[in-house]
N, C-alpha and C positions, 0 to 999 in steps of 0.2 A: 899572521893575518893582518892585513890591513883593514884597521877601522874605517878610518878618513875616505878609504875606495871606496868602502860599501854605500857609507852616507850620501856617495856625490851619487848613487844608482837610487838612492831611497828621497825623493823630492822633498817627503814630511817632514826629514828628519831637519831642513829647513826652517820651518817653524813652529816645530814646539819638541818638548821632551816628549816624547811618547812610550810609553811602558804600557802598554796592552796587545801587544802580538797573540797574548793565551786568548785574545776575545777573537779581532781579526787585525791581521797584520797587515800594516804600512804593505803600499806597492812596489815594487821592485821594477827600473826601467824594463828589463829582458822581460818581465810578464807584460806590460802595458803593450809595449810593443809588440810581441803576439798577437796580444786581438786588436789592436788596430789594424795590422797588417791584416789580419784572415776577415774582420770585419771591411775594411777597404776592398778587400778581394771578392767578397761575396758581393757588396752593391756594385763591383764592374764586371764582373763576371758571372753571376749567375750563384747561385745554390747549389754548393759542391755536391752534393747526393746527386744532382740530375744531370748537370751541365761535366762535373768529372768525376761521376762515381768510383774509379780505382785508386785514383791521388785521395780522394777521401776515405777510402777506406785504409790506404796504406797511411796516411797520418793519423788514423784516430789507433792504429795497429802500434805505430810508432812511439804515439805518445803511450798507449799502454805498456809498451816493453822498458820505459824508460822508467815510468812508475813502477813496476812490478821489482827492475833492476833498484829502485831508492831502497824500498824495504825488504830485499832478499827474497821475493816470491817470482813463481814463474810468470810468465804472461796469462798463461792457461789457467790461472786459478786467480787469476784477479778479473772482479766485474766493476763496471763503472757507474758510478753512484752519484747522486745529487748532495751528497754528506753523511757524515756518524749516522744521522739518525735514519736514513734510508737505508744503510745496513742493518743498522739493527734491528728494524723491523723486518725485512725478508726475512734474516736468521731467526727471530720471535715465531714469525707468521710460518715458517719453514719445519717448526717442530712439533712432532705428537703427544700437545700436554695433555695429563692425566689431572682430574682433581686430586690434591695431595701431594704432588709436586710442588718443588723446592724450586723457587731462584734467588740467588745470591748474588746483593748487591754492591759495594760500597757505600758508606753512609754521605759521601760525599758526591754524590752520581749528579751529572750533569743531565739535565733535560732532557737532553737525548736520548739519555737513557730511561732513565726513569719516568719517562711520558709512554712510550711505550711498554716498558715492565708493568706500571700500574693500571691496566686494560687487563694482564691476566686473572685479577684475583675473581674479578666479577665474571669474566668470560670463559673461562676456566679451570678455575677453582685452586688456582696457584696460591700457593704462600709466599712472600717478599721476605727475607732476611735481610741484614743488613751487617756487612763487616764494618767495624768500627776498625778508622784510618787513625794510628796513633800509636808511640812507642818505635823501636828498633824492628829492623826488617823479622829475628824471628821471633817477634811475640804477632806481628800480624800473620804469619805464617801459623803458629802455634794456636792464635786465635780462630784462623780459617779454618785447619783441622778440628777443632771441635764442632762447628757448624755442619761440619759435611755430614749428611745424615744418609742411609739409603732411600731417602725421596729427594734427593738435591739431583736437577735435571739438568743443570747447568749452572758456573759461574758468568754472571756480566759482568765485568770491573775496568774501570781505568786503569790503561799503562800508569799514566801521570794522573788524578785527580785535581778536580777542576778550581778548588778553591782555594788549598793551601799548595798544591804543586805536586807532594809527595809522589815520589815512584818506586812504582811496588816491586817488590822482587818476582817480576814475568816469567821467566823459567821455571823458579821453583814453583812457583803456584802450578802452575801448566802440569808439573811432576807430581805434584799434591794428588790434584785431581783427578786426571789421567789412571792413579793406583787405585784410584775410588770409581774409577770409568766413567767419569762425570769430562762432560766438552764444559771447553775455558774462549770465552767471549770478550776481546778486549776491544774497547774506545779508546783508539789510537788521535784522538783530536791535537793532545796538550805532548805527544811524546815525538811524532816523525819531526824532524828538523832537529831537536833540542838537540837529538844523541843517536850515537847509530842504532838502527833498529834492523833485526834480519828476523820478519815471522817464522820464517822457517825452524831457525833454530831455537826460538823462543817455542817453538811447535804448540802454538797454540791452534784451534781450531777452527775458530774466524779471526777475520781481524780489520776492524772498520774503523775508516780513515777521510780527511778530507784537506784540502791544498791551501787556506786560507787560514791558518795562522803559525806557524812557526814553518810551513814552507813556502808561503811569503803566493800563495798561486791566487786565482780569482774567487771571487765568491760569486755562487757557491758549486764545487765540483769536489767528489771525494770520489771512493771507490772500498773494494767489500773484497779481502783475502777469505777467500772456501778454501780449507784443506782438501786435497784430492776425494780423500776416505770421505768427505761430506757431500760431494758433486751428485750421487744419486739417491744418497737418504735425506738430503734437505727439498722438504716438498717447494714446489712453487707453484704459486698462486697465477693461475695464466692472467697476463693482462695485459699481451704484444705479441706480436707474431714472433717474438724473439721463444717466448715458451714452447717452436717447436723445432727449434732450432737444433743442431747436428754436432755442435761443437762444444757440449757441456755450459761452461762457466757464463754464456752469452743469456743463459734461460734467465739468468739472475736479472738481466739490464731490460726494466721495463719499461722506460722511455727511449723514446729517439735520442741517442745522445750527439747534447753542444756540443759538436768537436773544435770550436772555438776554445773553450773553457780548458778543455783535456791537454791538448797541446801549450797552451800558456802554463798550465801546472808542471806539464812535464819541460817546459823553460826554467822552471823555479827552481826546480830540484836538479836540473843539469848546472846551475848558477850555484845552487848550496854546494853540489860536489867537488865542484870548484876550489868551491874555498876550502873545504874539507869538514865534514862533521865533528870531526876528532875534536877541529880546531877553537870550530863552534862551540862544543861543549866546553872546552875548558876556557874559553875567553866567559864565559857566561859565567862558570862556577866559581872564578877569579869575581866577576865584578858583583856577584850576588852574595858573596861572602862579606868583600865589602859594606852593601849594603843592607845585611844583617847585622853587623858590627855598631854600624854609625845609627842603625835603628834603636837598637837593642840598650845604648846607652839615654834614650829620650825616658824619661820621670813616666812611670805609668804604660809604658809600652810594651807586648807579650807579641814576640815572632808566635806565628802560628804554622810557620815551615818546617821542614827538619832540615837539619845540618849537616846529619849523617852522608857522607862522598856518596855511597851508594843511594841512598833515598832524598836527593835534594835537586834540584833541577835551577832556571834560569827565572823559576815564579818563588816570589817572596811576599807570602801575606802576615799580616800585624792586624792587630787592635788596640785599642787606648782605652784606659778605662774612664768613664763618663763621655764619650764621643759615639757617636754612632760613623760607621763606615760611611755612608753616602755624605754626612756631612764633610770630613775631610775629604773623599775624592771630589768633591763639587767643590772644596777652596783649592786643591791643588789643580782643579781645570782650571783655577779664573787665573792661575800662575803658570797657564799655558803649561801643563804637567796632565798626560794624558792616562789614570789607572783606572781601577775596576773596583766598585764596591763589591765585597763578599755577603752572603744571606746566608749561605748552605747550612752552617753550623755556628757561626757568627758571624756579629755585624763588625767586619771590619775593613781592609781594603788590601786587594792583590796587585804586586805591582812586578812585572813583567821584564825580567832583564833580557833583551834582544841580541843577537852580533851586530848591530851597530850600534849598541851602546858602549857610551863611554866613560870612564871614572869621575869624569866632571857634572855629566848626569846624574850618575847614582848620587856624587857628593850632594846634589842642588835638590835631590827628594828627600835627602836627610836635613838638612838645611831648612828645607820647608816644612815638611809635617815638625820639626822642631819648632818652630814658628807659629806654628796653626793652635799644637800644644799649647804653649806656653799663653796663647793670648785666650786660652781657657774655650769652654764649650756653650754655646748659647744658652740664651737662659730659657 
């Protein structure tokens, strides 16, 4: 894999370190170009819906099969979504809750999630669980099965969790649950790009997704994998003339969709395949090791990632003891080093190994929070 290629397509990576792709990822030429071009094209020629309706519908067609093609689902089962959290609510808003129902979260859930989960308890009369992310793949396995009760109506969970990066064992939970007849809900925000992902085979039963950070696409455009078996028991909430539409998975898509946005994403993803996922992954798990290494020896420093091959990804977050997170991510900005203070479950800070990072980056974020360390914590 060529590093040096990818950076001369990534303009950022020109001035500064940048380590937060998990939040939104640097631009990539092939997206940019996308929408200039469809945006150029729309102020000289008119509003593709009216002026070329079948060119529009066959690219917004196109880019879905290219997306569906990234993550191993058919075209027919993928709907186009404004992000994570516009799937997760169809699929929320989609099911017949009972008071006394179970949902099961991650303790680590990202907004997305967890903004809409916490609307049930009063609306509903749901109960929120929460699996605690921590330990080897099967003690959270182990841990998951005891939760499952026969009022659990569903899991929501991160592929990848948003804070310390972990990634859960997707299959086997899917297998968990599935013997327990409970549908598995994943937030695919922190996992499409990092590593290959096929929903299918992961067989889970949605799976909501969006193109702007680890596959590098515009903000903001996702999209919502329904399993076939879900296409007529997931209610929908009419609120487009798409709810009465002939073709299933289209009832989901309740806006006019940017076909601007869809096709630049499905640029992103034809550029990642490119390079190869495989390739991605392991250039990332190489320099994120690294930079758990050179962290890991600073006085006072606790990785809050795992390590473990299977459960470790390209996000590596830390904390210091007496530092709070935002204070050193706000000294590694003013050093032109671009990471992410963590809250979820500490204050500390996640920092983001990309494919186009390189060993002399990681060195220079070790290098600096070494630095920041040593010259102690405000008073």
């Amino acid at each position: 894999m060529d590093v040096h290629a990818i950076r001369a397509r990534i303009p950022l990576t020109q001035t500064c370190l940048y380590f937060n792709t998990g939040g939104i990822s640097p631009t990539l030429d092939v997206v940019r170009d996308s929408l200039i071009h469809d945006i150029r094209e729309i102020g000289e020629t008119g509003p593709p819906p009216i002026m070329r309706p079948d060119e529009y519908h066959q690219r917004l067609q196109s880019a879905r099969e290219r997306l569906a093609d990234f993550c191993g689902a058919e075209p027919e089962n993928l709907c186009l979504t404004r992000g994570v959290a516009d799937g997760v609510t169809t699929v929320f808003n989609g099911l017949d809750w009972q008071t006394g129902d179970e949902l099961v979260l991650t303790d680590e859930e990202h907004p997305a999630v967890r903004i809409p989960a916490d609307r049930l308890p009063a609306g509903h009369g749901v109960k929120l669980k929460y699996l605690p992310i921590d330990g080897s793949a099967e003690e959270v396995l182990s841990r998951l099965e005891q939760m499952i009760t026969s009022k659990t109506k569903m899991l929501a969970l991160s592929h990848v969790t948003t804070d310390t990066g972990t990634r859960l064992p997707a299959r086997q939970i899917v297998e968990l649950a599935h013997s327990r007849s409970v549908p598995v809900l994943y937030d695919g925000a922190q996992s499409l790009g990092q590593f290959p992902v096929d929903v299918t085979d992961i067989g889970a039963d949605f799976y909501s997704a969006l193109s702007y950070k680890w596959m590098f696409g515009p903000y903001s455009a996702g999209w919502l994998y329904i399993d076939p078996a879900w296409h007529n028991r997931l209610k929908v909430v009419p609120s487009s003339a798409n709810y009465f539409a002939d073709d299933g998975i289209r009832r989901f898509e309740f806006v006019t969709m940017p076909t601007i946005y869809y096709t630049a994403s499905a640029a992103g993803t034809d550029y990642l395949s490119a390079v190869g996922i495989d390739k991605i992954e392991q250039h990332t798990a190489d320099l994120a090791g690294r930079l758990r290494t050179g962290l890991a020896a600073i006085p006072g420093l606790a990785i809050e990632s795992p390590s473990e091959p299977g459960m470790s990804t390209g996000v590596v977050a830390f904390q210091v003891a007496g530092f709070e997170g935002p204070y050193i991510s706000t000294q590694l900005r003013e050093r032109q080093i671009i990471t992410r203070p963590t809250g979820l479950k500490f204050s500390g800070v996640r920092v983001s190994v990309a494919m186009f990072t390189t060993a002399a980056d990681v060195d220079a974020v070790i290098g600096a929070v070494d630095e920041i360390v040593r010259a102690g914590a405000p008073a």
